[in-house]
N, C-alpha and C positions, 0 to 999 in steps of 0.2 A: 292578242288572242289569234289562235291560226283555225282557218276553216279545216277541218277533215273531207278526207276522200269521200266524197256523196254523190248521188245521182244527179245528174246536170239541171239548172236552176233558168228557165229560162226567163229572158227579161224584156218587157216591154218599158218604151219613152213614149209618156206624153208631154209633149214639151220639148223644143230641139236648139232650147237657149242656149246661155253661158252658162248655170247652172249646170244644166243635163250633160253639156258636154266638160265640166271637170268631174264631174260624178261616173259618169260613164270613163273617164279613162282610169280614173282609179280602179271602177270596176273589173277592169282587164286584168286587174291583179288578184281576182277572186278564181280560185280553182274552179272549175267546172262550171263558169258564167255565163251562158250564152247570152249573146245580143240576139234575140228575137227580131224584133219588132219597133220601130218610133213612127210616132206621129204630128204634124205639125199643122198649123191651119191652110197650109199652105203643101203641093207636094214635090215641087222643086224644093221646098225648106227641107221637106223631110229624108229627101230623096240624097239630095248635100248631106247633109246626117247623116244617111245611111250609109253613106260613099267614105266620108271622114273614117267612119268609127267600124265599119265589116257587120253593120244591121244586117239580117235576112231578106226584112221584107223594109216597108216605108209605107207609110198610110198620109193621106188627106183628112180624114175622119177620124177622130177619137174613138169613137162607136165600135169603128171597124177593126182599131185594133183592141179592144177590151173583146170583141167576138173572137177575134182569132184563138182558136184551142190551141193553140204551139206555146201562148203567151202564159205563163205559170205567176208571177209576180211584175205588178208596174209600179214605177217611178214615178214621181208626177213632179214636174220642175215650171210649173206654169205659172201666174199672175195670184197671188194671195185671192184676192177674189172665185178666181177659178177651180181653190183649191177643196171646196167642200162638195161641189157638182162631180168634178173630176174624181172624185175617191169615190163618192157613191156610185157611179157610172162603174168603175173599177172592177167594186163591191157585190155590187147587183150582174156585173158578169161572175161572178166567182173566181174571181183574182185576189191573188196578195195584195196588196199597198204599202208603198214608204212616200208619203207626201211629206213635200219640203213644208220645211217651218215655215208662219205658221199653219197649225195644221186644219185651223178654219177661221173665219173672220170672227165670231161669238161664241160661247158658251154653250146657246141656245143649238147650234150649228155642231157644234165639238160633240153632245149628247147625243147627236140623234147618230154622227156616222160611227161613233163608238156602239151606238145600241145595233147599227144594222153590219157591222164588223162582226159583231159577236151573234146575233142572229144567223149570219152567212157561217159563220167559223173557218173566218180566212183571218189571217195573219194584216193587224195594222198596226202603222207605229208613223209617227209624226219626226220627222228628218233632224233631231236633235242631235247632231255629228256629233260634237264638241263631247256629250258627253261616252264615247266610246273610245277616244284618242287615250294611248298608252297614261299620259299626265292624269288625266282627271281619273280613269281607275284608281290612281296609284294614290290620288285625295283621297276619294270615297273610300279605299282598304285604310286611311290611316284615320278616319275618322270612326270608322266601325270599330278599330283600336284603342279608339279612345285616347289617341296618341296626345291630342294636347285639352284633353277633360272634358268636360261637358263646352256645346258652342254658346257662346253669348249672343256675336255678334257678326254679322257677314257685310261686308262692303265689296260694291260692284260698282265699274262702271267701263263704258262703250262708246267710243264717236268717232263717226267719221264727217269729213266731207262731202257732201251728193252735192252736183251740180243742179241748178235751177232748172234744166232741161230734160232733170230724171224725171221720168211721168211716175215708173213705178214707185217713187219715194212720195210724189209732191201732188199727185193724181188720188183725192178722195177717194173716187170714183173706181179705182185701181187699189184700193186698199192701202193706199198709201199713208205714211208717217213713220218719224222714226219709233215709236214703242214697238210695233207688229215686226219689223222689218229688224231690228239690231235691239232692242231694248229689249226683248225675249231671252235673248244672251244670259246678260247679267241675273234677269227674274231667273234661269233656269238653274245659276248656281244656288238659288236662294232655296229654291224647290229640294234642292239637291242635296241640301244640308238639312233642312226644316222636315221635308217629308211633303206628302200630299193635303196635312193640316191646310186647312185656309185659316189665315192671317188674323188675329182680330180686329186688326183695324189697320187699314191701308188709304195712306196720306199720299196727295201725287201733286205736286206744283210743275208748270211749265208754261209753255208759249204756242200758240197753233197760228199755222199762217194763214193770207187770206182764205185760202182756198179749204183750209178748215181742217187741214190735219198738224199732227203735235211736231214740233220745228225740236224742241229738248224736252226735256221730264227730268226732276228732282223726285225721288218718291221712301218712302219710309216704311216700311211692313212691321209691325208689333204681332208677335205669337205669345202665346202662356209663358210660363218661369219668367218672366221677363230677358228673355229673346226679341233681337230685333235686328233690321238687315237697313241698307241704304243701297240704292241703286241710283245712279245716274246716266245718262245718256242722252246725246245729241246729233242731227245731222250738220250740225254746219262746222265741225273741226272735228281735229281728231284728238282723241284722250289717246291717255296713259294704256287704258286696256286692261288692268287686273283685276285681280280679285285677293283680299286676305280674310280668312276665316279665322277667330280669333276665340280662344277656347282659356279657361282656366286656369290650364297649364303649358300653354303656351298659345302659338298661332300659324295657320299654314297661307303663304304667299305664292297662289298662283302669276307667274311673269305674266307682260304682252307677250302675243297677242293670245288672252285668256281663251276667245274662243277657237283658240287654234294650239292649245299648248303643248310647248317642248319642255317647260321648266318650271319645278317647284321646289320652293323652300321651305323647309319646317326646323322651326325653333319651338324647343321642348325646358319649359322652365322645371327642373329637376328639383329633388326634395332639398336637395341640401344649399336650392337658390341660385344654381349656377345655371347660364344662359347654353343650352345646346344646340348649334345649328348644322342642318344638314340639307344640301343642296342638291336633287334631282333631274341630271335629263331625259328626256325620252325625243331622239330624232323622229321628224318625219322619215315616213316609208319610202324608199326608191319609189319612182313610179314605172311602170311599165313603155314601152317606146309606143310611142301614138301620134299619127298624122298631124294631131293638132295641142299646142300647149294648153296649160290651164291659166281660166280668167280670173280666181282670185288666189292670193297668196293662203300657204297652210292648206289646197286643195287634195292633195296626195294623200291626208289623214282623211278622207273619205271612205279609202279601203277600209277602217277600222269597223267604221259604220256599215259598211255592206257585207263583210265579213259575219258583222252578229247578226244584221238578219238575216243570212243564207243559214247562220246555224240554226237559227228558228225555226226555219222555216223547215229545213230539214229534221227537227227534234219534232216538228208538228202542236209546234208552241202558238198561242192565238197573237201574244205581244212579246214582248220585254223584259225582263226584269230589270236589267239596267236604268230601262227608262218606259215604265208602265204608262199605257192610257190613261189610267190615275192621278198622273202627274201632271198631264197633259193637258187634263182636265181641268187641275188646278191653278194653272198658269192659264188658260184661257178665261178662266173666272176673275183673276188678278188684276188680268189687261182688263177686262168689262169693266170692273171698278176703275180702273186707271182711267180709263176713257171716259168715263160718264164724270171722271170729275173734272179733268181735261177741258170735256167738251167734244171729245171727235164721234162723230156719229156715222156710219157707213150706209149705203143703203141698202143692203140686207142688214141692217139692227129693226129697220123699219120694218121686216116682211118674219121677223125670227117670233 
């Protein structure tokens, strides 16, 4: 999808991590982007930011730059925890929002900044990249086709690595674990196929460390027709990465790394029984030449994602349709069950 020629979009950073800073160099690839504004707790952090990436201004205070009137839409690239204060702050200036997955610690938390998005009538949408990369369009139109029948069955799964010394993975307290942090992945192709239905029954096995967040998850989701999805996911190796959807008459195989894809296969079982298969890629984007590289692999598909929401924003659209509040909603209601059987408890579950 290419942005059109519009009026300049300008952008504020809360947050001036590694996130913010692969996000924002893909952003340079968006016609008519301005970098506004970042802010960081700190204002040498933010002011190195600014310097890196051709910011305007650089803030110490989050406050200060959701006041700023130059600032048109923000970013929020901060601490999962962080992320449901931070969007209302946003919010309640009357700014856009794209907060990084996920897009709040609960359910309880997801309802209220969708009710006060849509109260304000600014534009929010929860940082679900993955699904705006050339690949997974190209799923989503062959499933609306009906390319391989009705779906049965979805299988997912995610894992990396994190070292013992990540706080944001292994830090309760920090919103840490892997479900919220990488398991969201897989639940969003499940979302994605299913609809914003909630599940009728959602099964979740795994492991929490001492410190009381989910180390892996095994998990099961049952829908109506007898529909059903498997996800799995872990922090302590790394999986395979795909995804296959598997439909009637045939099945579609999203490759690694699924939430970052270049490549899908669809085998299409034909009337007369014979197996068709056809292999798709879709390259990452050039990126744009930028003082500083990107910290994870697959970052450059981020333009995809900032692309649709400049077009929102400029259509004067409140969300998505690609990937609606709705959905968003749903997947945060998914993880609450997951957790509660789990066992990981945050402390905002206590205060929601």
């Amino acid at each position: 999808m290419s942005t059109n020629a519009s009026a300049a979009l300008r952008w504020g950073f809360i947050g001036c991590g590694k996130i913010s800073n692969d996000f924002v160099n893909a952003l340079k690839c968006v016609p008519n982007a301005v970098l506004q504004a970042c802010a960081a707790r700190s204002l040498s952090s933010a002011q190195d930011f600014a310097s890196q990436h051709g910011f305007v201004k650089a803030y110490d205070s989050y406050d200060a730059l959701c006041q700023d009137p130059a600032v048109d839409v923000v970013y929020i690239g901060t601490l999962h925890t962080c992320h449901y204060a931070h969007s209302l702050l946003a919010l309640n200036h009357n700014k856009h929002v794209l907060v990084e997955k996920p897009m709040t610690i609960n359910a309880k938390q997801a309802e209220h900044v969708i009710k006060v998005a849509k109260d304000k009538q600014r534009f929010f949408m929860e940082g679900m990249w993955t699904r705006f990369f050339p690949a997974t369009r190209h799923v989503r139109q062959l499933l609306k086709d009906k390319a391989i029948g009705d779906v049965h069955h979805v299988n997912a799964d995610i894992g990396f690595y994190f070292p013992p010394d990540l706080d944001r993975i292994w830090d309760r307290t920090l919103g840490g674990g892997g479900l919220l942090d990488i398991g969201i992945y897989p639940l969003a192709f499940v979302t994605m196929v299913f609809g914003t239905q909630q599940p009728d029954r959602v099964s979740a096995v795994g492991k929490l460390s001492e410190g009381g967040v989910d180390i892996y998850g095994s998990l099961t989701l049952e829908y109506s027709n007898n529909r059903f999805a498997t996800v799995q996911y872990t922090c302590l190796a790394e999986f395979g990465e795909a995804v296959t959807i598997i439909g009637t008459k045939g099945k579609i195989h999203i490759h690694t790394p699924a939430h970052t894809p270049t490549k899908v296969t669809t085998i299409r079982i034909g009337d007369d029984g014979q197996r068709h298969e056809q292999v798709s890629s879709f390259p990452l984007p050039e990126p744009a030449p930028s003082a500083t590289n990107f910290n994870f692999g697959g970052s450059a598909g981020f333009l995809h994602e900032a692309e649709a929401v400049t077009e929102c924003i400029n259509a004067k659209q409140l969300e998505s349709s690609e990937y609606p509040q709705a959905e968003s909603f749903t997947l945060t209601r998914i993880m609450d069950a997951v957790r509660q059987q789990l066992g990981v408890v945050y402390p905002a579950d206590a205060s929601s």
